[in-house]
PDB file with SEQRES, HELIX, SHEET and CRYST1 records, atoms N, CA, C and O in Angstrom:
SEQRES   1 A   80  UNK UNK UNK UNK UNK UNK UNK UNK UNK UNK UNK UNK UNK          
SEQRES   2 A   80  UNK UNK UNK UNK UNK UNK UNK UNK UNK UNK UNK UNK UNK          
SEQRES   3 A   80  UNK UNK UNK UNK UNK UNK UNK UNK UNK UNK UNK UNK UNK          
SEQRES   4 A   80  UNK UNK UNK UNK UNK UNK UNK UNK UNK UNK UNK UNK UNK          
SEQRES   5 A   80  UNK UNK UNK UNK UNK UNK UNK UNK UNK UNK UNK UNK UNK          
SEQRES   6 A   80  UNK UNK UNK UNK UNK UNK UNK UNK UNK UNK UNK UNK UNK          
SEQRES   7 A   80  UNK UNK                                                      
HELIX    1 AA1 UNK A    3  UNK A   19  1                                  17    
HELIX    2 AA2 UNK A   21  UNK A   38  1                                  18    
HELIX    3 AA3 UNK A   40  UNK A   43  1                                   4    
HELIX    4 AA4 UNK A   49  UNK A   51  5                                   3    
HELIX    5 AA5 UNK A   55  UNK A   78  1                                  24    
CRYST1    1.000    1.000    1.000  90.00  90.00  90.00 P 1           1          
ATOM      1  N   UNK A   1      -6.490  -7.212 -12.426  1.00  0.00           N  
ATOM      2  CA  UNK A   1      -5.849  -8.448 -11.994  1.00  0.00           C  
ATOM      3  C   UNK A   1      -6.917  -9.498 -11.722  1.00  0.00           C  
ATOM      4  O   UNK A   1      -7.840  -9.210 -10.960  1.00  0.00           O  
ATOM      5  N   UNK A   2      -6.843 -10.884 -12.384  1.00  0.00           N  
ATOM      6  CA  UNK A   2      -7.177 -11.747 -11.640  1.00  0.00           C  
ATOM      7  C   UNK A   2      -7.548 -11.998 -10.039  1.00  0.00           C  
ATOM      8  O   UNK A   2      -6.771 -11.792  -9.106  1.00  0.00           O  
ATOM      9  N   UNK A   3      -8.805 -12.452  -9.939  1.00  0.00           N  
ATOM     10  CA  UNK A   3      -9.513 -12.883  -8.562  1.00  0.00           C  
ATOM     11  C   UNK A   3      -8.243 -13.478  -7.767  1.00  0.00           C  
ATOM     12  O   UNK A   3      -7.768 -12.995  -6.740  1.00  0.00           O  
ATOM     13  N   UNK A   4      -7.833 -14.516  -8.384  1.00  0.00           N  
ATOM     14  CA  UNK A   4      -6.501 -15.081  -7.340  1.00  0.00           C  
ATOM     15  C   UNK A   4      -5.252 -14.455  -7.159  1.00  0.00           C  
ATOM     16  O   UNK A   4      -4.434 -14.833  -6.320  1.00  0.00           O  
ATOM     17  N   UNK A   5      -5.084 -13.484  -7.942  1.00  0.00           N  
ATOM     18  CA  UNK A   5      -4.068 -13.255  -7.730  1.00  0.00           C  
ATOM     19  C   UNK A   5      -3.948 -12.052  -6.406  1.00  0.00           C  
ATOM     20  O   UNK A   5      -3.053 -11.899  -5.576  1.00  0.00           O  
ATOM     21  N   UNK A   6      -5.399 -11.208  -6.635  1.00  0.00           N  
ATOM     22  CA  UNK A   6      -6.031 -10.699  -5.318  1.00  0.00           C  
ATOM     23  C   UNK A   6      -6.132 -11.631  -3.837  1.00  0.00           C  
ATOM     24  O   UNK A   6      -6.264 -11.139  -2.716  1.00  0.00           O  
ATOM     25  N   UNK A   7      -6.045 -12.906  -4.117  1.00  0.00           N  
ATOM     26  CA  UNK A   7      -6.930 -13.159  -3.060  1.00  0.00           C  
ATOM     27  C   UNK A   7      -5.174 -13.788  -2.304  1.00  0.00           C  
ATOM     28  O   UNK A   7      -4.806 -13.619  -1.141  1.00  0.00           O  
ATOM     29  N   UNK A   8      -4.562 -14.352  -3.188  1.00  0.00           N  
ATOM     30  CA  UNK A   8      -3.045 -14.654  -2.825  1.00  0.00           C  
ATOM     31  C   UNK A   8      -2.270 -13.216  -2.175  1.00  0.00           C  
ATOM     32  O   UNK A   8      -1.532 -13.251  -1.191  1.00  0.00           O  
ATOM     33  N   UNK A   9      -2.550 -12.185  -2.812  1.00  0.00           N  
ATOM     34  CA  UNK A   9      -1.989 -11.040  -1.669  1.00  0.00           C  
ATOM     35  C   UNK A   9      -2.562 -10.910  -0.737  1.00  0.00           C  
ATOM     36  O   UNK A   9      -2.079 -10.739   0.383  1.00  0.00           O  
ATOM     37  N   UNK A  10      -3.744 -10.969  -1.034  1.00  0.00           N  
ATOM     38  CA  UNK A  10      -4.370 -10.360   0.555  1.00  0.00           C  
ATOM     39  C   UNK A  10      -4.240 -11.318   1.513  1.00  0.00           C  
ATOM     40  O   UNK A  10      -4.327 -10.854   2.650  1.00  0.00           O  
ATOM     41  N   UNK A  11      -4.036 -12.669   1.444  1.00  0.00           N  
ATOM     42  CA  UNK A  11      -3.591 -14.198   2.248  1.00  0.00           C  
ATOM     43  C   UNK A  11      -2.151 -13.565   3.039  1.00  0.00           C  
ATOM     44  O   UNK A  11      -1.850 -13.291   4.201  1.00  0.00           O  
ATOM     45  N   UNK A  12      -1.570 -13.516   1.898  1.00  0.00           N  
ATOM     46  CA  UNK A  12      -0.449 -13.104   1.949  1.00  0.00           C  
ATOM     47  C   UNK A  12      -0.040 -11.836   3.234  1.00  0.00           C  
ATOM     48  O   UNK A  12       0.370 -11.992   4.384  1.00  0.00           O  
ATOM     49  N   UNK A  13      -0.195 -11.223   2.852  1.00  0.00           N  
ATOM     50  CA  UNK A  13      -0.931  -9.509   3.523  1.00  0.00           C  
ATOM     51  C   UNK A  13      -1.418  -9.920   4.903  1.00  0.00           C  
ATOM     52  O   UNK A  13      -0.605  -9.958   5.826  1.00  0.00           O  
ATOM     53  N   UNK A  14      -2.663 -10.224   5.096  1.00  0.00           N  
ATOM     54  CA  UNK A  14      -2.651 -10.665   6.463  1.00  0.00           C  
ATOM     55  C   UNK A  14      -2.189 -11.929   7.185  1.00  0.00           C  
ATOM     56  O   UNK A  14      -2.678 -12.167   8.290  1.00  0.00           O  
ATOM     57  N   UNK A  15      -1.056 -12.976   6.517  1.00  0.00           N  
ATOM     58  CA  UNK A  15      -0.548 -13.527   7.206  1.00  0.00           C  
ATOM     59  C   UNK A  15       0.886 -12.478   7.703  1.00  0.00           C  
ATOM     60  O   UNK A  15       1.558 -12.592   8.728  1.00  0.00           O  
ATOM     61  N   UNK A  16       0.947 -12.082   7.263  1.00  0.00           N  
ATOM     62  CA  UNK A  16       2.566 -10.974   7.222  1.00  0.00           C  
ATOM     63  C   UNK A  16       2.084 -10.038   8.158  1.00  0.00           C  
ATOM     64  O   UNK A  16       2.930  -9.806   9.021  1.00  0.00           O  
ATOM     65  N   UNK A  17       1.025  -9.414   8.301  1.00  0.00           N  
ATOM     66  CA  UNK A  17       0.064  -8.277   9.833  1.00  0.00           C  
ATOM     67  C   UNK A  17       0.102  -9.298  10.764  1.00  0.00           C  
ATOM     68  O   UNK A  17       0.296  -8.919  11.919  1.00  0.00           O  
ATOM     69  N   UNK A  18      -0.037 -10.553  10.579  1.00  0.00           N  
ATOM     70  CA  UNK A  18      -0.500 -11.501  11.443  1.00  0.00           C  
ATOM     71  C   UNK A  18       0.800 -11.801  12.576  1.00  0.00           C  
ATOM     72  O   UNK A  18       0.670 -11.916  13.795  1.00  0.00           O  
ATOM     73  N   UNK A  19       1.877 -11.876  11.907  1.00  0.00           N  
ATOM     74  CA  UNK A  19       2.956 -12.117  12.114  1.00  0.00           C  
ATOM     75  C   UNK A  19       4.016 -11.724  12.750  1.00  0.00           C  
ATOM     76  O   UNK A  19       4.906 -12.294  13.382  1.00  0.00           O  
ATOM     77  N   UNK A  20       3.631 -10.051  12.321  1.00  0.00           N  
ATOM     78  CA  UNK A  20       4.306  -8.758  12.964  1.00  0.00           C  
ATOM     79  C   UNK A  20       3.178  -7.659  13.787  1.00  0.00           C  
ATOM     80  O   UNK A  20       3.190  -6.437  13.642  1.00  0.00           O  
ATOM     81  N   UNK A  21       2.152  -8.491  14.738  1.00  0.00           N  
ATOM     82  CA  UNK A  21       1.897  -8.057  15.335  1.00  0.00           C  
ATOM     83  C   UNK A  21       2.021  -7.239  16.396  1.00  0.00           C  
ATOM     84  O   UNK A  21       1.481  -6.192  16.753  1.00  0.00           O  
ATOM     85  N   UNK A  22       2.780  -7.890  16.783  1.00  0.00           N  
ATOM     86  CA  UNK A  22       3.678  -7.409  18.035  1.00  0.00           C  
ATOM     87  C   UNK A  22       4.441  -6.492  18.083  1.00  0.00           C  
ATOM     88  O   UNK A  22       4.344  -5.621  18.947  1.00  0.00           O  
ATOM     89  N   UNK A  23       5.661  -6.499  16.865  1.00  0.00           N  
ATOM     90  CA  UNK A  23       6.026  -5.132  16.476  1.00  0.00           C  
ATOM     91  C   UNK A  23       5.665  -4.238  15.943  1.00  0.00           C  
ATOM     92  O   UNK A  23       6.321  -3.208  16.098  1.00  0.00           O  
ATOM     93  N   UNK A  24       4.332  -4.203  14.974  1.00  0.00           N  
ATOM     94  CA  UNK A  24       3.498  -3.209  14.746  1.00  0.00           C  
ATOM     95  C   UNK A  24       3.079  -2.436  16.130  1.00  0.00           C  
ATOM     96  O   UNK A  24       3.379  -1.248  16.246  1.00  0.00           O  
ATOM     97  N   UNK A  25       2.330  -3.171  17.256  1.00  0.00           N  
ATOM     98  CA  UNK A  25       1.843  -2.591  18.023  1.00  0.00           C  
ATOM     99  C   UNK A  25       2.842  -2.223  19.051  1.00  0.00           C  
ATOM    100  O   UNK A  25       2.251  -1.611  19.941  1.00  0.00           O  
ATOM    101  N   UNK A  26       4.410  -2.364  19.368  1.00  0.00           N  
ATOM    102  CA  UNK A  26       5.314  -1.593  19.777  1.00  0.00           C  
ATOM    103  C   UNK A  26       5.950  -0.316  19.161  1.00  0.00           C  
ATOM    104  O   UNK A  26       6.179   0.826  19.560  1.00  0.00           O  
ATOM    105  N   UNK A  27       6.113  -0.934  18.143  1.00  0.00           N  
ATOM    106  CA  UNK A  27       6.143   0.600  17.488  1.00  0.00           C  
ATOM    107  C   UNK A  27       5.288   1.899  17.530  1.00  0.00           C  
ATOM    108  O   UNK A  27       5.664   3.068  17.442  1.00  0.00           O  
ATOM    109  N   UNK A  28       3.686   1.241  17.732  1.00  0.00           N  
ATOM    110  CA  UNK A  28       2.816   2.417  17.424  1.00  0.00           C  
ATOM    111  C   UNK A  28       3.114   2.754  18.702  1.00  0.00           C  
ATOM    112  O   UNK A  28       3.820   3.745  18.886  1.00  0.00           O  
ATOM    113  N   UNK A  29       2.559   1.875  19.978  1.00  0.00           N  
ATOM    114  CA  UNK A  29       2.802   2.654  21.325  1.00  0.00           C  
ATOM    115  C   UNK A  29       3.572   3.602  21.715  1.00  0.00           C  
ATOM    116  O   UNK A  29       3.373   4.696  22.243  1.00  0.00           O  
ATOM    117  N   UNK A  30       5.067   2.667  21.167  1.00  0.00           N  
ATOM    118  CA  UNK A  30       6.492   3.695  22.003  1.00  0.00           C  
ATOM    119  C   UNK A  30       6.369   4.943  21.012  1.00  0.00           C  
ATOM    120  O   UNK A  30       7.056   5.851  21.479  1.00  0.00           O  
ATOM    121  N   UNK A  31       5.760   5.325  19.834  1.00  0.00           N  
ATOM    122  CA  UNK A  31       5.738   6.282  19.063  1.00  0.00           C  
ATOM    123  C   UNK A  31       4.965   7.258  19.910  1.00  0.00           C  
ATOM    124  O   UNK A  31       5.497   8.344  20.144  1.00  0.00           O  
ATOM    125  N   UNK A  32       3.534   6.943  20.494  1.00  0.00           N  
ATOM    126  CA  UNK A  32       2.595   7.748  20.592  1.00  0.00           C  
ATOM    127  C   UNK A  32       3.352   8.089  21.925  1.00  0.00           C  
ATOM    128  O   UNK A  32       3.197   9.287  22.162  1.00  0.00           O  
ATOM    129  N   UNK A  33       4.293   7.317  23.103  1.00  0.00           N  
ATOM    130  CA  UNK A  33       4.391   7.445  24.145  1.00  0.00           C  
ATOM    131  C   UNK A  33       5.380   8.951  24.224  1.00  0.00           C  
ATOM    132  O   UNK A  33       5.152   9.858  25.025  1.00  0.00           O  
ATOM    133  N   UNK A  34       6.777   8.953  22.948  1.00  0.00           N  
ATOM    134  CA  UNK A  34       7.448   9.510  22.330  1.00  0.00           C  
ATOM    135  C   UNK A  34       6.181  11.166  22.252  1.00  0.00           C  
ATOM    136  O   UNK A  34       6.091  12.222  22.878  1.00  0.00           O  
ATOM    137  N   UNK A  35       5.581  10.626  21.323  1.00  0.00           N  
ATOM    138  CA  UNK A  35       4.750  12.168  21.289  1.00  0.00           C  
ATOM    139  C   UNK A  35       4.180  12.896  22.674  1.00  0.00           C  
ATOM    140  O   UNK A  35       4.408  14.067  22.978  1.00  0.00           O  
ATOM    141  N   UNK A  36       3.402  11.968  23.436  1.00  0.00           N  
ATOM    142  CA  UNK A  36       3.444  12.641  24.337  1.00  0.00           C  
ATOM    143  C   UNK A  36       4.330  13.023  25.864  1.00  0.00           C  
ATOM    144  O   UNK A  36       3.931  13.396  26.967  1.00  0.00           O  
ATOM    145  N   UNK A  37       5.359  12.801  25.449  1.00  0.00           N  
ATOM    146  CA  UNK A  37       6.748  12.993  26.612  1.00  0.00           C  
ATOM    147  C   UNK A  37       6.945  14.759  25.653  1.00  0.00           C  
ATOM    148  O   UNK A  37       7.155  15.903  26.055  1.00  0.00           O  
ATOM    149  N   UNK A  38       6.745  14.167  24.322  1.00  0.00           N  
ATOM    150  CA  UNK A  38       7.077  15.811  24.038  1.00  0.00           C  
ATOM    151  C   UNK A  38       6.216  16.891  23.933  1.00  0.00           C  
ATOM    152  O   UNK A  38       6.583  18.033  23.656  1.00  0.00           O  
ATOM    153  N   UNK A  39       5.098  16.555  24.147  1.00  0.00           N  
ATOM    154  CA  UNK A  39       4.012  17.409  23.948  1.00  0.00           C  
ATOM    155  C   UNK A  39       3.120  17.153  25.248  1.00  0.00           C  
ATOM    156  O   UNK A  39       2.344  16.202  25.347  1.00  0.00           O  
ATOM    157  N   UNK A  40       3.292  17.957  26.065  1.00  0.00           N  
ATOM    158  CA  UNK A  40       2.549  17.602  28.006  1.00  0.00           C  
ATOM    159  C   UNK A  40       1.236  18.002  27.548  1.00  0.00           C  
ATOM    160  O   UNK A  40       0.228  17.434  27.971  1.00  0.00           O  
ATOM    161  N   UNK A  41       1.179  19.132  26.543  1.00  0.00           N  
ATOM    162  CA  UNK A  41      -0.176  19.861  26.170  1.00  0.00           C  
ATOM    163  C   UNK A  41      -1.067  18.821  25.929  1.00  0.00           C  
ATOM    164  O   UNK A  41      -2.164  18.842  26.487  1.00  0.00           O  
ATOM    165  N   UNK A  42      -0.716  17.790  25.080  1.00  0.00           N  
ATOM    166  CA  UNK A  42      -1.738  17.172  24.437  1.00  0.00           C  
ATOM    167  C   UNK A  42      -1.684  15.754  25.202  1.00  0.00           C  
ATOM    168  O   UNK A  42      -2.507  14.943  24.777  1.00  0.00           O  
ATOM    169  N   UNK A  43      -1.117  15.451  25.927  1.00  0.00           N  
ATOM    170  CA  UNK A  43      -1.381  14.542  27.399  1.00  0.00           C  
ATOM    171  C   UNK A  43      -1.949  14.586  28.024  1.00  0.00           C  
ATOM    172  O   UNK A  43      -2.415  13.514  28.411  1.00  0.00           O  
ATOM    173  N   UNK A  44      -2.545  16.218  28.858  1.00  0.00           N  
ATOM    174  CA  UNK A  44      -3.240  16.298  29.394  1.00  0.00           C  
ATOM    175  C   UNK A  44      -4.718  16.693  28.714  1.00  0.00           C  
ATOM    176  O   UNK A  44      -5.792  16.878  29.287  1.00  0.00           O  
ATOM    177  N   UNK A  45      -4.486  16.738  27.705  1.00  0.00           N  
ATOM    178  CA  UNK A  45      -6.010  16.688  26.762  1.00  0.00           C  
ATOM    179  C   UNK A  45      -6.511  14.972  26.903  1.00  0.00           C  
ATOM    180  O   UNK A  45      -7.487  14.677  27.593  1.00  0.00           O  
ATOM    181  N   UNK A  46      -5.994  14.301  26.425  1.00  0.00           N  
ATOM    182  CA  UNK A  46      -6.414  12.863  26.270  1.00  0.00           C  
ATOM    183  C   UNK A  46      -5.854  11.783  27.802  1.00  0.00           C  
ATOM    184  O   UNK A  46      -4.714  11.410  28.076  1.00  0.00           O  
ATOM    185  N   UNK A  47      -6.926  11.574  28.416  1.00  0.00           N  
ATOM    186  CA  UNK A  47      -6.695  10.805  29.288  1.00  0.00           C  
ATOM    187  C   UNK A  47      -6.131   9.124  29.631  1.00  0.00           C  
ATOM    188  O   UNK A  47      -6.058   8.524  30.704  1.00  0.00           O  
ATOM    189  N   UNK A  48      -5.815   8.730  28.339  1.00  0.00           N  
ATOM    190  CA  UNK A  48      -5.693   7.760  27.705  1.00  0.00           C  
ATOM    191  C   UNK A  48      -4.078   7.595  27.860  1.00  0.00           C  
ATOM    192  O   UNK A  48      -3.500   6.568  28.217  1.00  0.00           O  
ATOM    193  N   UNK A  49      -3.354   9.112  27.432  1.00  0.00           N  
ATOM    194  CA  UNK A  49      -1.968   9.015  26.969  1.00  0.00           C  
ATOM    195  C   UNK A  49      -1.011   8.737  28.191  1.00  0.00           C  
ATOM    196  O   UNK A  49       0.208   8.766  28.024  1.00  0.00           O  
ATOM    197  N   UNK A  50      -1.592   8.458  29.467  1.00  0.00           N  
ATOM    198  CA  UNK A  50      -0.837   7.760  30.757  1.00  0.00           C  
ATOM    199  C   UNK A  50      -0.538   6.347  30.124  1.00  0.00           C  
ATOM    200  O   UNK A  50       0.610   5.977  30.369  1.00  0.00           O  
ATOM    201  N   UNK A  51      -1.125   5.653  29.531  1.00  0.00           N  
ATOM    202  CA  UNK A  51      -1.057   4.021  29.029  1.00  0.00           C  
ATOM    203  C   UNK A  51      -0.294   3.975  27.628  1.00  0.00           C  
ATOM    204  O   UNK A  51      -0.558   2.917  27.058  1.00  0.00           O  
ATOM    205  N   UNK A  52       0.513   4.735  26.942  1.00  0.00           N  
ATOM    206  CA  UNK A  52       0.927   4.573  26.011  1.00  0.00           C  
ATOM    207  C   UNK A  52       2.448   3.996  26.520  1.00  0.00           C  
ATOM    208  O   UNK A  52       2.934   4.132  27.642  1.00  0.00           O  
ATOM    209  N   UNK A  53       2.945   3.423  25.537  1.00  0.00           N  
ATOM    210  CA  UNK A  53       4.112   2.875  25.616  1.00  0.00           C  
ATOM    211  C   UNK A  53       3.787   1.611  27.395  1.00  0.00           C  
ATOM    212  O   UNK A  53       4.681   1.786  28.223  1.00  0.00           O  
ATOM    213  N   UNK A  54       3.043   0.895  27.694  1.00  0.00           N  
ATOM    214  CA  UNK A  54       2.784   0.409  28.473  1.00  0.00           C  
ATOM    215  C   UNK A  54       2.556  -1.303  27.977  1.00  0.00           C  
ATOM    216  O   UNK A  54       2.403  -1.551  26.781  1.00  0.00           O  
ATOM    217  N   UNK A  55       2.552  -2.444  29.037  1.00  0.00           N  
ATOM    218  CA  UNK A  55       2.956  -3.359  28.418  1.00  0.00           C  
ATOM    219  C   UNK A  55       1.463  -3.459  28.061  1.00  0.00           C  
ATOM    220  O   UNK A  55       1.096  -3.955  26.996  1.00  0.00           O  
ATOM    221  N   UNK A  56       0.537  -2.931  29.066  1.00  0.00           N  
ATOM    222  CA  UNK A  56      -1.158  -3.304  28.171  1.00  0.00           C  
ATOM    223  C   UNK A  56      -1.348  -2.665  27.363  1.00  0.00           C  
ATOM    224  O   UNK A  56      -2.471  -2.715  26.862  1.00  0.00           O  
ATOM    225  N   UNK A  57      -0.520  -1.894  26.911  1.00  0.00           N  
ATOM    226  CA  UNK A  57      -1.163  -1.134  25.603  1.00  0.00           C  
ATOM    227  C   UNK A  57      -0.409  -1.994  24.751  1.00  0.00           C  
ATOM    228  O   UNK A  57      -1.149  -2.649  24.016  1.00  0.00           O  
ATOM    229  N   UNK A  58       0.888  -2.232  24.585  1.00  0.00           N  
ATOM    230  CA  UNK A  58       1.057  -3.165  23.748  1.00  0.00           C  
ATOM    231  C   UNK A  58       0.762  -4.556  23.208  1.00  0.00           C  
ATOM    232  O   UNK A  58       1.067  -5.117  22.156  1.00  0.00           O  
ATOM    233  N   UNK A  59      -0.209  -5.072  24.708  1.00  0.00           N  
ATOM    234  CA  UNK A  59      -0.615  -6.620  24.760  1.00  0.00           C  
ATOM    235  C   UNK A  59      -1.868  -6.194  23.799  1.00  0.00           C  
ATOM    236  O   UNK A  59      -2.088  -7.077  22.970  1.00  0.00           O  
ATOM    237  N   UNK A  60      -2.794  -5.009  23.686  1.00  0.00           N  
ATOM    238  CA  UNK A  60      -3.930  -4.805  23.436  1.00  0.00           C  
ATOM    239  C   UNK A  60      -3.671  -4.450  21.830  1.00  0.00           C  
ATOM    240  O   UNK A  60      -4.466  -4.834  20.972  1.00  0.00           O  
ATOM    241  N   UNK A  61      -2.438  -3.651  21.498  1.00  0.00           N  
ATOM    242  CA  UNK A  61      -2.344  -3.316  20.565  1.00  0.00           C  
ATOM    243  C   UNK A  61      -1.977  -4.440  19.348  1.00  0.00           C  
ATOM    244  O   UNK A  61      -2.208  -4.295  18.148  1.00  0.00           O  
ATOM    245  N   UNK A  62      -1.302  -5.666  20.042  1.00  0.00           N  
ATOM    246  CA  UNK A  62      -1.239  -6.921  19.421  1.00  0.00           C  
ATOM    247  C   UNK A  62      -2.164  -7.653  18.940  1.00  0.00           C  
ATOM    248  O   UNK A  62      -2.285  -8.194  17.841  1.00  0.00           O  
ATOM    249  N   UNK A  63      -3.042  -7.620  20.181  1.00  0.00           N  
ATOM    250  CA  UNK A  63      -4.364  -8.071  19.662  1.00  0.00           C  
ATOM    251  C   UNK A  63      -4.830  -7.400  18.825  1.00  0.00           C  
ATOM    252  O   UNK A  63      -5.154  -8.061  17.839  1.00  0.00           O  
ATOM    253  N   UNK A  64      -5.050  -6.223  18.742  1.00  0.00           N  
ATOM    254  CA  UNK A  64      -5.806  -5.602  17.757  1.00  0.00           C  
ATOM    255  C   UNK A  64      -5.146  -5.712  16.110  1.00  0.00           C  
ATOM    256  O   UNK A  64      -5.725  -6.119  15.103  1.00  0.00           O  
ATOM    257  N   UNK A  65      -4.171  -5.355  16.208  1.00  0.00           N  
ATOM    258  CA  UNK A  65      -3.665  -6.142  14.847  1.00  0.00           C  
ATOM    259  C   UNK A  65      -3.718  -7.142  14.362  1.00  0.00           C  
ATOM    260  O   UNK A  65      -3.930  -7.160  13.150  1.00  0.00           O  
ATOM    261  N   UNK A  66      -3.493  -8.845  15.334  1.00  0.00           N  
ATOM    262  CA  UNK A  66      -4.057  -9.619  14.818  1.00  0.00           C  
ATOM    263  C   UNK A  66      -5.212  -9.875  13.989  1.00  0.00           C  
ATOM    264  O   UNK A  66      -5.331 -10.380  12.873  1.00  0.00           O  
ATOM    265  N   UNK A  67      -6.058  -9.380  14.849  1.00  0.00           N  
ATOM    266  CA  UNK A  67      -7.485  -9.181  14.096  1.00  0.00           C  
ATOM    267  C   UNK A  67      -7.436  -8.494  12.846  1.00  0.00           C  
ATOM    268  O   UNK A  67      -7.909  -8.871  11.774  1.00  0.00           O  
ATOM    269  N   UNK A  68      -6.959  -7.693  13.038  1.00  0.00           N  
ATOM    270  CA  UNK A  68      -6.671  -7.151  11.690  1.00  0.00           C  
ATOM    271  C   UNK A  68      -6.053  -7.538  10.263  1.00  0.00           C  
ATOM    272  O   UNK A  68      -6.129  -7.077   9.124  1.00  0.00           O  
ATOM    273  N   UNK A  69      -5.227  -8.905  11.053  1.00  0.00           N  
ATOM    274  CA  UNK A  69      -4.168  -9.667   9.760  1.00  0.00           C  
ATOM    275  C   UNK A  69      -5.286 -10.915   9.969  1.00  0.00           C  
ATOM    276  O   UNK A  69      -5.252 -11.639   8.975  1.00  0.00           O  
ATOM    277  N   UNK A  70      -6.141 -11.320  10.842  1.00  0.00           N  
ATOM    278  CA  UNK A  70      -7.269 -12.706  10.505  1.00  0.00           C  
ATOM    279  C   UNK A  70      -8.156 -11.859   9.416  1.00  0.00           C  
ATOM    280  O   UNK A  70      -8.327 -12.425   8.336  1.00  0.00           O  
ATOM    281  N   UNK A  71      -8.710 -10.621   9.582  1.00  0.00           N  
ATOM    282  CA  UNK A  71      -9.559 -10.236   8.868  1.00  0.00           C  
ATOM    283  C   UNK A  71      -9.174  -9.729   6.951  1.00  0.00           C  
ATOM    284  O   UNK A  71     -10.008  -9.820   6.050  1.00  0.00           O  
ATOM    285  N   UNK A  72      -7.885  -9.279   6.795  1.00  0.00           N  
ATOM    286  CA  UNK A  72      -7.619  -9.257   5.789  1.00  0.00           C  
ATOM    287  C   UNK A  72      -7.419 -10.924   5.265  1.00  0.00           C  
ATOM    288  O   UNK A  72      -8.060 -11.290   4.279  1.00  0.00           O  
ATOM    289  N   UNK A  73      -6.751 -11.630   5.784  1.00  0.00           N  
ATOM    290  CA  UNK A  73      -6.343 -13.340   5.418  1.00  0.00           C  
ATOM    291  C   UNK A  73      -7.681 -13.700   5.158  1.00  0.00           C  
ATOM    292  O   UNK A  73      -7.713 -14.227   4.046  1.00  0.00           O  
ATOM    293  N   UNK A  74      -8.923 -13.653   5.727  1.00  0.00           N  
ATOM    294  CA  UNK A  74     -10.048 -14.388   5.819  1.00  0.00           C  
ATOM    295  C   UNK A  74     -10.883 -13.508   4.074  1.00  0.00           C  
ATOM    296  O   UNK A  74     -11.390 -14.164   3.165  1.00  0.00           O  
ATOM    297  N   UNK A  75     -10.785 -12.211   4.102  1.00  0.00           N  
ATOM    298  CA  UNK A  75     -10.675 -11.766   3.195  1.00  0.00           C  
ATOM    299  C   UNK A  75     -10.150 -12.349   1.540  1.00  0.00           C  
ATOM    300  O   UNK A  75     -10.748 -12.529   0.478  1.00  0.00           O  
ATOM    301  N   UNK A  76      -8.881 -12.496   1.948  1.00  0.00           N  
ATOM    302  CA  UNK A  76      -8.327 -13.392   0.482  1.00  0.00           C  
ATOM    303  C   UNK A  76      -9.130 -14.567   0.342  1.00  0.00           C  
ATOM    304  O   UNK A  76      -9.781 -14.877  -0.656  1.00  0.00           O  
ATOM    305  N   UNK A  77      -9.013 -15.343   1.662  1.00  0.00           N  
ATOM    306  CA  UNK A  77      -9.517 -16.581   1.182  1.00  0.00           C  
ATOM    307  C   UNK A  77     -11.240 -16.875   0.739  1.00  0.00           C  
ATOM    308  O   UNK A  77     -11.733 -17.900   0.269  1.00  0.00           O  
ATOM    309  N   UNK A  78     -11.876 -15.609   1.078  1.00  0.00           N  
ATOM    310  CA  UNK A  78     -13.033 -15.660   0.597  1.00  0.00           C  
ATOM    311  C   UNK A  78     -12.996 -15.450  -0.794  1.00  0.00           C  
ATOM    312  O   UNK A  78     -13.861 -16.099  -1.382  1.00  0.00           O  
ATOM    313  N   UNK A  79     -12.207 -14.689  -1.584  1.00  0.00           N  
ATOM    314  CA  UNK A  79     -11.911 -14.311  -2.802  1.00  0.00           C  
ATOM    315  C   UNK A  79     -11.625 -15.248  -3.854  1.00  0.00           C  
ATOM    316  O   UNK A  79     -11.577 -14.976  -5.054  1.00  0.00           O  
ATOM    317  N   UNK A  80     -11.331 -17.011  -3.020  1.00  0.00           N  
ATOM    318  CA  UNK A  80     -10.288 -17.668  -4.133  1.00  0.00           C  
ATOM    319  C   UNK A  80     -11.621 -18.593  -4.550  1.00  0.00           C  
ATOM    320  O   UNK A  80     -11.536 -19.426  -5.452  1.00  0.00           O  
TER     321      UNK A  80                                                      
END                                                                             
């Protein structure tokens, strides 16, 4: 494929991560929070899994996706 036509998805691509940040990173939380309600074993392995499904894990997890949809977007547009 064509350079632009790469660089138009990946624009594309991380404006769309960019966008659904928020529900990306609710979903992952209440998922992981989900795993460990069912699994105590592996809760008390990772000290971390008290903060899942939490609103800072989701404020953090937003952020982190963003970045993730600036860095693919910044990506395309280096491409065009």
């Amino acid at each position: 494929m064509p350079h632009r036509v790469w660089a138009v998805i990946l624009v594309s691509l991380g404006v769309l991560i960019f966008a659904m940040a928020r529900h990306i990173a609710t979903w992952k939380t209440l998922a992981w929070a989900k795993f460990y309600a069912q699994h105590p074993g592996a809760a008390e392995k990772n000290p971390l899994s008290k903060h899942a499904g939490s609103d800072r894990s989701i404020r953090l997890g937003t952020f982190m996706w963003r970045l993730v949809g600036v860095g693919v977007a910044l990506n395309g547009f280096i491409r065009f």
